[in-house]
C-alpha positions as CSV (number, residue, x, y, z in Angstrom):
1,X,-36.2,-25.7,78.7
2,X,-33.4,-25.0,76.0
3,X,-33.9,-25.4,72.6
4,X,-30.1,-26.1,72.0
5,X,-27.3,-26.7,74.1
6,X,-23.7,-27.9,73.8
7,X,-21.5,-29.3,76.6
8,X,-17.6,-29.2,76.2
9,X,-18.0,-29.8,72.9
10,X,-14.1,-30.7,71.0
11,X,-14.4,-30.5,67.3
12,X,-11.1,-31.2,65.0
13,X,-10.1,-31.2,61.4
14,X,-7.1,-31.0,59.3
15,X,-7.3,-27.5,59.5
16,X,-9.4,-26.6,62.4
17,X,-9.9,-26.7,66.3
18,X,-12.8,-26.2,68.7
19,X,-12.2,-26.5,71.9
20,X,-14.5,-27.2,74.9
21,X,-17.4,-25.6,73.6
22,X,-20.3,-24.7,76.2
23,X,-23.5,-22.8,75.7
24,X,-27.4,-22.7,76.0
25,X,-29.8,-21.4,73.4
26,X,-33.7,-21.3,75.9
27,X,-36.7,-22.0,73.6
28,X,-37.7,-19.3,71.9
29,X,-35.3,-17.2,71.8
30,X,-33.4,-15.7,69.0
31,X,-29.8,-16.1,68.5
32,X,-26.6,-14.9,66.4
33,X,-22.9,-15.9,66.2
34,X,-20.9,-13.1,65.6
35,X,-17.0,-13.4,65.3
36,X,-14.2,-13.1,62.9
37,X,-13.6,-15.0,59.8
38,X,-12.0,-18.5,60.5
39,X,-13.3,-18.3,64.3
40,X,-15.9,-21.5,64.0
41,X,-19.3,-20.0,63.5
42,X,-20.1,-22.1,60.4
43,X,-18.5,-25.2,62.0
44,X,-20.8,-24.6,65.5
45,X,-23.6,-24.6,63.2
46,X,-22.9,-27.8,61.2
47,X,-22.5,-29.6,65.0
48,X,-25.8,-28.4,65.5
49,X,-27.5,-29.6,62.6
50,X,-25.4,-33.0,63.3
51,X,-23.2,-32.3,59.6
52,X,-20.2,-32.9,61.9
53,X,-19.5,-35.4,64.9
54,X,-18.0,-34.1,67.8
55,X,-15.0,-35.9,69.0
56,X,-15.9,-35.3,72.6
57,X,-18.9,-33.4,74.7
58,X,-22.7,-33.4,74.4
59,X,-25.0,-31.2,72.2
């Protein structure tokens, strides 16, 4: 069972894109985003916590 998962997930702003977004987090595990600065680690997180609506996918 996973504890979070995104499908193909499009996010857009004025100033940001996130494009076809895929991944599975399996309960219980422990998990980081690591990347650069501006790559969309903070913006992943507010789709997760449902801050931001997708424009397309599932989560």
């Amino acid at each position: 069972m996973n504890a979070i998962e995104l499908s193909n997930v499009n996010y857009s702003s004025d100033q940001f894109n996130l494009k076809n977004i895929s991944f599975k987090v399996p309960q219980g595990f422990v998990t980081g985003f690591i990347g650069r600065n501006g790559a969309g680690k903070t913006t992943i997180i507010r789709l997760i916590m449902d801050l931001y609506q997708p424009q397309t996918g599932v989560y």
